[in-house]
C-alpha beads as a LAMMPS data file, in Angstrom:
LAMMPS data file: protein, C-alpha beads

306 atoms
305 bonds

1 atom types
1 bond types

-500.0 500.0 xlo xhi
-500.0 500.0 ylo yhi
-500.0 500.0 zlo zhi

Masses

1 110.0

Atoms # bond

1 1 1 0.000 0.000 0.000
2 1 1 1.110 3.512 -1.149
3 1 1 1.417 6.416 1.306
4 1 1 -1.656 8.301 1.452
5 1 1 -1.576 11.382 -0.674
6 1 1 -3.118 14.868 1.184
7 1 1 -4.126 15.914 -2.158
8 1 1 -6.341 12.398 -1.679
9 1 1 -7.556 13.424 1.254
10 1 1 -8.221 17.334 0.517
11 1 1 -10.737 16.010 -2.520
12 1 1 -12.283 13.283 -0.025
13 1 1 -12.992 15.861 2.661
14 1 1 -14.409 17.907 0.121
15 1 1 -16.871 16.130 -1.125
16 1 1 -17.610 14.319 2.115
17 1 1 -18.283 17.746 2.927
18 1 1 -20.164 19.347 0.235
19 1 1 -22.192 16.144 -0.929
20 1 1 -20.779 16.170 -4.785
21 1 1 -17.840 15.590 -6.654
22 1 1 -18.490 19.138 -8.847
23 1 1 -19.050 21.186 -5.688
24 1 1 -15.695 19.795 -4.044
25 1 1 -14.089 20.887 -7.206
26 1 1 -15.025 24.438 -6.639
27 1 1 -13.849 24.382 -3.323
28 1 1 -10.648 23.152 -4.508
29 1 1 -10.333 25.176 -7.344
30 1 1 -9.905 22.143 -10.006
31 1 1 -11.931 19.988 -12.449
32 1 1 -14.808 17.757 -11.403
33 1 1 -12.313 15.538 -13.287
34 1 1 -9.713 15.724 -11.096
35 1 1 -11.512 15.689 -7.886
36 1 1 -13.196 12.013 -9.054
37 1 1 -9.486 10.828 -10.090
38 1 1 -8.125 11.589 -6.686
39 1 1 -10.671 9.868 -4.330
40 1 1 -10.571 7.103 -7.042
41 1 1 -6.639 6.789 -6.108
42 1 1 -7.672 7.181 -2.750
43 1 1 -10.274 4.206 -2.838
44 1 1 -7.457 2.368 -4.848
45 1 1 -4.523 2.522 -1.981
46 1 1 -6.917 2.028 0.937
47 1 1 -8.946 -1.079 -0.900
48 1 1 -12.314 0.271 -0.079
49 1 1 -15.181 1.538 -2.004
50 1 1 -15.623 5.068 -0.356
51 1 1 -18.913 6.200 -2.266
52 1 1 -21.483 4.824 -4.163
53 1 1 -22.015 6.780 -7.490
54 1 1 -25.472 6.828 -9.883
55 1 1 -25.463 9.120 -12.351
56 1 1 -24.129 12.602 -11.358
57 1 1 -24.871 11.822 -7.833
58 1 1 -22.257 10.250 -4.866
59 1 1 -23.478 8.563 -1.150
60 1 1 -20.851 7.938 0.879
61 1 1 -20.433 4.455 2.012
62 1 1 -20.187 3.082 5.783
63 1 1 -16.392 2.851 5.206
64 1 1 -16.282 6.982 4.211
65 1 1 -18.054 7.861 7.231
66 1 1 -15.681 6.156 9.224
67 1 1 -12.764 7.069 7.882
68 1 1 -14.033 10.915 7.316
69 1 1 -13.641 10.458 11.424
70 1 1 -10.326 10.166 11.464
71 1 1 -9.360 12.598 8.292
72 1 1 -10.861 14.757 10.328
73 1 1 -8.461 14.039 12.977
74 1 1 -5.653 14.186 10.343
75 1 1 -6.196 18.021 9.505
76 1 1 -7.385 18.994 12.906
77 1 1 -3.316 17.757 13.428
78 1 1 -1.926 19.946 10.556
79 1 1 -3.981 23.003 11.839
80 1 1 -2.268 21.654 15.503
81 1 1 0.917 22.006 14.190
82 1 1 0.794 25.149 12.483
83 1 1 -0.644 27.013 15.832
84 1 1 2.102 25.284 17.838
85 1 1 5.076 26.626 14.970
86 1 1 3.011 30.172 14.829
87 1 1 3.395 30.637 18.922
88 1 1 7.149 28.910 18.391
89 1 1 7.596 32.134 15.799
90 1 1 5.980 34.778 18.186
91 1 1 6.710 33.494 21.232
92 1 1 3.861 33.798 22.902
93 1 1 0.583 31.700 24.159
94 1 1 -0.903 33.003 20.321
95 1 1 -4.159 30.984 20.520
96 1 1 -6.131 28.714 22.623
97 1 1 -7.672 25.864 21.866
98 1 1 -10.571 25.135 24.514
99 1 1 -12.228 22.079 24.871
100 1 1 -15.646 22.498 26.696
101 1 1 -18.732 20.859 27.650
102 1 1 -22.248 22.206 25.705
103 1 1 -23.587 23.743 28.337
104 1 1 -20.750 26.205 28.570
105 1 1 -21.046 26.895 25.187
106 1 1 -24.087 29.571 24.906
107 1 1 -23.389 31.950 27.932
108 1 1 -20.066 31.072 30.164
109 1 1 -17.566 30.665 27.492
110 1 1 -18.276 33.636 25.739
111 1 1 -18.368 35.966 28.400
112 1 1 -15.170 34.794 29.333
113 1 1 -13.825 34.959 25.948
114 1 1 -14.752 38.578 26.210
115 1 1 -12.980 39.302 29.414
116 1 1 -9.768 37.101 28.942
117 1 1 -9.574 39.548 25.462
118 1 1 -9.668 42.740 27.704
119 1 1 -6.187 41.291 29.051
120 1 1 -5.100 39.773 25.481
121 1 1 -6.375 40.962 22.918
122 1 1 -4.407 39.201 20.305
123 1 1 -5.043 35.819 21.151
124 1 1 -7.023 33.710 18.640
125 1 1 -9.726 30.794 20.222
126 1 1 -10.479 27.715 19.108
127 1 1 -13.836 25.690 20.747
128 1 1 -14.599 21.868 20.158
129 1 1 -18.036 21.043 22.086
130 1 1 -18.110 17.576 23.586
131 1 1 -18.853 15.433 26.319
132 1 1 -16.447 15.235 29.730
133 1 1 -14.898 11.469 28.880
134 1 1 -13.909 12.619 25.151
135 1 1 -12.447 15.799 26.567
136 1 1 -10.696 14.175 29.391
137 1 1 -8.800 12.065 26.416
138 1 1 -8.393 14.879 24.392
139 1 1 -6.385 16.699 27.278
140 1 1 -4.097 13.453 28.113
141 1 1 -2.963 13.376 24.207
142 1 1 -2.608 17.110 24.348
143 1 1 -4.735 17.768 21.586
144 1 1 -6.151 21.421 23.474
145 1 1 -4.941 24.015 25.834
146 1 1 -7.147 23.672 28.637
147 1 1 -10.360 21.410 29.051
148 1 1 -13.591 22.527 30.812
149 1 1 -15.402 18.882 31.832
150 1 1 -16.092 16.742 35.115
151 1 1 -13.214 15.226 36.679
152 1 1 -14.213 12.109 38.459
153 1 1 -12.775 12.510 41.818
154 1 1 -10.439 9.162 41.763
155 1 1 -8.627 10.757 38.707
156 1 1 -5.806 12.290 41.291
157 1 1 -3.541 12.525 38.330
158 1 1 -5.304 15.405 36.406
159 1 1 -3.729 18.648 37.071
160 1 1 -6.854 20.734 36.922
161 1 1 -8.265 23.737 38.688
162 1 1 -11.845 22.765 40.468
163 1 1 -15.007 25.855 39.092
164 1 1 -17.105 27.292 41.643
165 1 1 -20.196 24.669 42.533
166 1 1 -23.462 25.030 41.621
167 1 1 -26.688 23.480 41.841
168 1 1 -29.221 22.363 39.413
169 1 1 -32.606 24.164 38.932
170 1 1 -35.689 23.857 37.774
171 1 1 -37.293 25.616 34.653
172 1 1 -41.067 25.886 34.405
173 1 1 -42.895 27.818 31.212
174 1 1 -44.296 31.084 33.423
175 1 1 -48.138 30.156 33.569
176 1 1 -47.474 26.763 35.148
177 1 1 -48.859 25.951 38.669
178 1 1 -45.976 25.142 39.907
179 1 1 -44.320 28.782 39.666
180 1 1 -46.300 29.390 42.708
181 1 1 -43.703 26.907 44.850
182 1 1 -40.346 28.403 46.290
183 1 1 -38.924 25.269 45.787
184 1 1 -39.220 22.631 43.183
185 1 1 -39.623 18.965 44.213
186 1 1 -38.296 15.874 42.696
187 1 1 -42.390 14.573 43.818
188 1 1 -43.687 17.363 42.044
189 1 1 -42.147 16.189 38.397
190 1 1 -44.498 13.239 38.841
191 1 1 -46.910 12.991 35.521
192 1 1 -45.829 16.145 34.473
193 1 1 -44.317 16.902 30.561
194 1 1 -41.013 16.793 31.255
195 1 1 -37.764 18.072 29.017
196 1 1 -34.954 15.655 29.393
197 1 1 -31.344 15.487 28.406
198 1 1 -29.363 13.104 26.619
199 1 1 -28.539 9.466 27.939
200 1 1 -24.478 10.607 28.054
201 1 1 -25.612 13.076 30.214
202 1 1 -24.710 12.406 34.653
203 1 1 -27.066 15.267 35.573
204 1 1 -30.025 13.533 33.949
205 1 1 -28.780 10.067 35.520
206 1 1 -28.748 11.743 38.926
207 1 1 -32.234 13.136 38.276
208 1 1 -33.467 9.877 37.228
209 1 1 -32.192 8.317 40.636
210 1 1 -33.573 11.158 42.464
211 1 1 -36.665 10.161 40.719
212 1 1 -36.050 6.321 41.229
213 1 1 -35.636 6.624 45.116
214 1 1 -38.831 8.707 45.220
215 1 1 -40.750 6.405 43.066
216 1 1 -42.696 8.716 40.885
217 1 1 -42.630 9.231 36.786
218 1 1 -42.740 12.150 35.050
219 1 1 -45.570 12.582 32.130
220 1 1 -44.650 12.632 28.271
221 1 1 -41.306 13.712 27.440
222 1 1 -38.955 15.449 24.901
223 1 1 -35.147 14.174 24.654
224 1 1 -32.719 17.016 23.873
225 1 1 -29.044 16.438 23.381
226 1 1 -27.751 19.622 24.845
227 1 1 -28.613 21.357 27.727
228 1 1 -28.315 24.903 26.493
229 1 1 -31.350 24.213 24.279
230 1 1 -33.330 23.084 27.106
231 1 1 -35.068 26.442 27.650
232 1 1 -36.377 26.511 24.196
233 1 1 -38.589 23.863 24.757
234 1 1 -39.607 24.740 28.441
235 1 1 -40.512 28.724 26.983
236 1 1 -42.762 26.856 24.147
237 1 1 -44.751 25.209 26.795
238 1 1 -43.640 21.473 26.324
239 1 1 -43.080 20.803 29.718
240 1 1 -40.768 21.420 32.803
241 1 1 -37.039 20.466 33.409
242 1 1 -34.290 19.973 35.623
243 1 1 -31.037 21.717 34.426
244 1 1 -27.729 23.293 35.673
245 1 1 -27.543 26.781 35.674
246 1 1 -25.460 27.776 32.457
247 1 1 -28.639 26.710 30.769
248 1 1 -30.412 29.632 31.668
249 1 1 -27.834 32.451 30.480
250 1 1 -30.054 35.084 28.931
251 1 1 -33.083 33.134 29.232
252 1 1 -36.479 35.203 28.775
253 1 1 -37.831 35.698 32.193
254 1 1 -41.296 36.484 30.837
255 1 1 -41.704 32.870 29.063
256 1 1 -39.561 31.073 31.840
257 1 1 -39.105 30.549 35.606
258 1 1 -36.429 29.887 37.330
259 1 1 -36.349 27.743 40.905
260 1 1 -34.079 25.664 43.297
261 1 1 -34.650 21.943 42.975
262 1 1 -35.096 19.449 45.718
263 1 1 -32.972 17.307 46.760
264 1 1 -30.316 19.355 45.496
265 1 1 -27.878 18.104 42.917
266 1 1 -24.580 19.177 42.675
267 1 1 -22.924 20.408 39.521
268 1 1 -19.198 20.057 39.580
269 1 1 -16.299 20.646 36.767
270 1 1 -12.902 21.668 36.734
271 1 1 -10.424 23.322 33.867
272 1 1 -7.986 20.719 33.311
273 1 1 -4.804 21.207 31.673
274 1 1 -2.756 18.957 29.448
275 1 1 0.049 16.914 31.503
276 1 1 2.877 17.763 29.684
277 1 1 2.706 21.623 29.084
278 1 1 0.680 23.954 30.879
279 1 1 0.781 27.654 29.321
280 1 1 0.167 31.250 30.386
281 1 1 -3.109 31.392 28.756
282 1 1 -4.297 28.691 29.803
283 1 1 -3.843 29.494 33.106
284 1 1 -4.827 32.770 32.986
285 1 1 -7.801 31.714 31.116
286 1 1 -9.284 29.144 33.589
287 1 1 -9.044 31.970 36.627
288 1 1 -10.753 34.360 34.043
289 1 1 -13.518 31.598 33.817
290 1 1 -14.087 30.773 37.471
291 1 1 -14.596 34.270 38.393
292 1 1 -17.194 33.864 35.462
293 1 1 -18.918 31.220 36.495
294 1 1 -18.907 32.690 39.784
295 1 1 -20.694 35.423 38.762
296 1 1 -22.990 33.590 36.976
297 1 1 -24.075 31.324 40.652
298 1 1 -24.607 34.738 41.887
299 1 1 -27.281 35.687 38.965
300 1 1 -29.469 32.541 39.405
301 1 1 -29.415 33.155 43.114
302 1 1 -30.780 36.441 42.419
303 1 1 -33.686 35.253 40.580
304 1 1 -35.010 33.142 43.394
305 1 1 -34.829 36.522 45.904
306 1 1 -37.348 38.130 42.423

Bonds

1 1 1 2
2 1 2 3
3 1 3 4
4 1 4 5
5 1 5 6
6 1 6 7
7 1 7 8
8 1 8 9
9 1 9 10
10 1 10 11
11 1 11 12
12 1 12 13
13 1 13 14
14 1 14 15
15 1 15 16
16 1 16 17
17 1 17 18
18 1 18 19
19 1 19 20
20 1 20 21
21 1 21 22
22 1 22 23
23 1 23 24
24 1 24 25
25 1 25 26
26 1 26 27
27 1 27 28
28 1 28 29
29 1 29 30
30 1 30 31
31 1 31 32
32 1 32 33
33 1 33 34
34 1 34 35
35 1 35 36
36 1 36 37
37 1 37 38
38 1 38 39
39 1 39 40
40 1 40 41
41 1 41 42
42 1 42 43
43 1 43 44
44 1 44 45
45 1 45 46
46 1 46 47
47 1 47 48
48 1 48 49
49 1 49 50
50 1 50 51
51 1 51 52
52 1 52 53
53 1 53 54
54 1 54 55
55 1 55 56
56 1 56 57
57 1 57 58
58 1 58 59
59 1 59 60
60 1 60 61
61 1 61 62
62 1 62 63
63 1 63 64
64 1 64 65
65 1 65 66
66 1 66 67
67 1 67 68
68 1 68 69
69 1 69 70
70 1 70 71
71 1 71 72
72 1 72 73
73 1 73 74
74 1 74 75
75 1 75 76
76 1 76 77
77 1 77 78
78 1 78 79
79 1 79 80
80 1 80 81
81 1 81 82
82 1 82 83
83 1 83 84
84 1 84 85
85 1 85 86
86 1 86 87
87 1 87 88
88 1 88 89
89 1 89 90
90 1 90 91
91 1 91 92
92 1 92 93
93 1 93 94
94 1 94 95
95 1 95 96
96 1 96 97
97 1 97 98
98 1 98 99
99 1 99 100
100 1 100 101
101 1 101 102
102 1 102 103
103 1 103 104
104 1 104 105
105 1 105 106
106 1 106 107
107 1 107 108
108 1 108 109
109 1 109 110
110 1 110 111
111 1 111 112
112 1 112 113
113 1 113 114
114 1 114 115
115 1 115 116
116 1 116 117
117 1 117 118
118 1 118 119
119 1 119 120
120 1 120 121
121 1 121 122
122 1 122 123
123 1 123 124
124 1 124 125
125 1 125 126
126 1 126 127
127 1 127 128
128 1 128 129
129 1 129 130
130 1 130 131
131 1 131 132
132 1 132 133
133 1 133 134
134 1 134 135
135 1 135 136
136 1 136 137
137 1 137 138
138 1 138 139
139 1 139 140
140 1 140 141
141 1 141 142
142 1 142 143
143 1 143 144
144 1 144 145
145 1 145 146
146 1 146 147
147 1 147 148
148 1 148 149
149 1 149 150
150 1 150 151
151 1 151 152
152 1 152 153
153 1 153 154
154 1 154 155
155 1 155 156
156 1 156 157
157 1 157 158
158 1 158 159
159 1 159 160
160 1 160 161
161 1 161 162
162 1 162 163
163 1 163 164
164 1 164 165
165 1 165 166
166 1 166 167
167 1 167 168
168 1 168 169
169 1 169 170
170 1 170 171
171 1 171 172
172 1 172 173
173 1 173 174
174 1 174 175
175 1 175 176
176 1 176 177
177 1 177 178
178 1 178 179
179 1 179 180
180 1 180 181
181 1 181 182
182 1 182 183
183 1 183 184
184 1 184 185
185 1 185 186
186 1 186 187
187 1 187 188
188 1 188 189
189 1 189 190
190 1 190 191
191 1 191 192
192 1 192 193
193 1 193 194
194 1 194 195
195 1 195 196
196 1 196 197
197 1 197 198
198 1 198 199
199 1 199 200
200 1 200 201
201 1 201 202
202 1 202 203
203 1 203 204
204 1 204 205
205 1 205 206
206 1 206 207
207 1 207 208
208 1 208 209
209 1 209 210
210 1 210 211
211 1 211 212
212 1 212 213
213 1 213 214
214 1 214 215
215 1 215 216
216 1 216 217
217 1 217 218
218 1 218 219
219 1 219 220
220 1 220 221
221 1 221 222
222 1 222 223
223 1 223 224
224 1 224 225
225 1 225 226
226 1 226 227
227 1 227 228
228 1 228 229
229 1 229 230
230 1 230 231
231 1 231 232
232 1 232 233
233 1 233 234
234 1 234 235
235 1 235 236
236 1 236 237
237 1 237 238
238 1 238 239
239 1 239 240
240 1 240 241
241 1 241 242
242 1 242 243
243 1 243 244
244 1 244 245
245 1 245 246
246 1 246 247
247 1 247 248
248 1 248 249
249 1 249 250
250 1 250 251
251 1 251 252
252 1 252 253
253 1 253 254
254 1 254 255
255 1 255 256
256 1 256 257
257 1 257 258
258 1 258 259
259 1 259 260
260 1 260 261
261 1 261 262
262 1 262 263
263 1 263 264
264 1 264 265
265 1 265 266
266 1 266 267
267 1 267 268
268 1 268 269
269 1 269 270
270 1 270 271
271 1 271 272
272 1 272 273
273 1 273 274
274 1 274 275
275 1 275 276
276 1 276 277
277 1 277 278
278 1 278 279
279 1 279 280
280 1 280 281
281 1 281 282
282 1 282 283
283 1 283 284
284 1 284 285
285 1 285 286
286 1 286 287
287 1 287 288
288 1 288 289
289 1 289 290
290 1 290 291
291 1 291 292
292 1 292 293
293 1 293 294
294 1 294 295
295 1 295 296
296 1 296 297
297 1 297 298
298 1 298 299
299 1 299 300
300 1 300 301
301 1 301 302
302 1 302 303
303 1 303 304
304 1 304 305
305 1 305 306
């Protein structure tokens, strides 16, 4: 078997990408021609058919999607590399790449984007959204600057700094009945429409056990992956939910309320840093986000005292 060839793999990412061989082509800036000869090469040296073709159109096979996984992994590398020879050049912590959970995504991150820039202007971000076991990984193989995930408390080997803890809380659309409560039950979610997260998620397992040891089920519910669109769904009416409190960032207060939950649960995460080189940024960047988050504790609390 050959070497692969990047040209091979630009052309397959295009059109992985873009859904056609002609559109990759303009992407690339060459023939339609040219694009089909490379991923033909490409299907060639690997021994795989990568898409099925009928007429004019392409599907990618099982084997493409697969593999687009880990060309994706291949240029996420090269961009690695050039970031690590740019701050080499300058000197300097020149960009950060920040791997966070969803949740953070919609209201903590960004503000602290915006204050970390007051100090350092010139640095450049890079985000990748996923769960806290894929991030944990990530950090060990130094694939980001800093993480922002759980840290399961046997992992004593992580150098990470622990974020402020919060608890979760419960959203109700504003007319419901239950607004009138101070505080939210797990009893009360019994029968009731209910907005619940993903199965990777450990906040919805520890509401389900909350809900286990008090033997009640909620009513008809609606499954959304990330908790930052939770809100969307309580402010249309669909139900209530049990969420932590980046959720809520910038919620509308006249479609949603906001209370404490009972019993509470406990919503912990860290910034964890890569074992082999911790930098400036990075540091600086995880204090600039736990006096975020901190802040941010301190605005739910408020709404209860409303």
């Amino acid at each position: 078997m050959r070497s692969l060839n990047h040209r091979q793999m630009l052309a397959f990412r295009a059109v992985m990408l873009s859904g056609s061989m002609t559109a990759a082509g303009r992407i690339l800036h060459i023939s339609q021609p040219a694009v089909t000869r490379l991923v033909r090469d490409l299907e060639a040296d690997l021994g795989i058919t990568l898409f099925a073709r009928k007429w004019s159109s392409v599907r990618p096979t099982t084997e493409a999607v697969a593999l687009f996984r880990e060309v994706e992994k291949y240029f996420d590398a090269m961009e690695r590399i050039r970031d690590n020879a740019r701050q080499m050049r300058e000197q300097q912590d020149g960009r950060l790449r920040i791997a966070a959970m969803s949740t953070l995504s919609s209201g903590a991150l960004p503000e602290a984007i915006r204050r970390f820039r007051v100090r350092q202007h010139e640095t450049d971000f890079f985000i990748h959204s996923d769960n806290s076991v894929h991030i944990l990984d990530a950090l060990q193989r130094d694939e980001f600057s800093v993480g922002l995930c759980r840290v399961p408390p046997e992992r004593t080997d992580i150098d990470h700094l622990e974020m402020p803890v919060s608890s979760a809380i419960c959203l109700l659309p504003r007319e419901h009945e239950l607004v009138a409560k101070d505080i939210v039950t797990v009893e009360d979610l019994a029968r009731q429409p209910f907005i619940s997260l993903g199965v990777s998620s450990l906040l919805r397992m520890q509401i389900e056990a909350a809900m286990e040891a008090a033997g009640i089920q909620p009513g008809r519910t609606v499954q959304t992956l990330y908790s930052n669109t939770v809100p969307s769904y309580v402010s249309a009416g669909l139900g209530i939910s049990v969420a932590d409190i980046f959720s809520v960032m910038a919620i509308d207060l006249e479609k949603i309320a906001v209370k404490p939950f009972a019993p509470e649960i406990e919503f912990r995460f860290s910034a964890i840093f890569p074992p082999i080189a911790k930098t400036q940024g990075a540091e600086l960047f995880s204090q600039v986000f736990f006096d975020v988050v901190k802040d941010q504790i301190a605005d739910v609390e408020n709404l209860f005292r409303n």
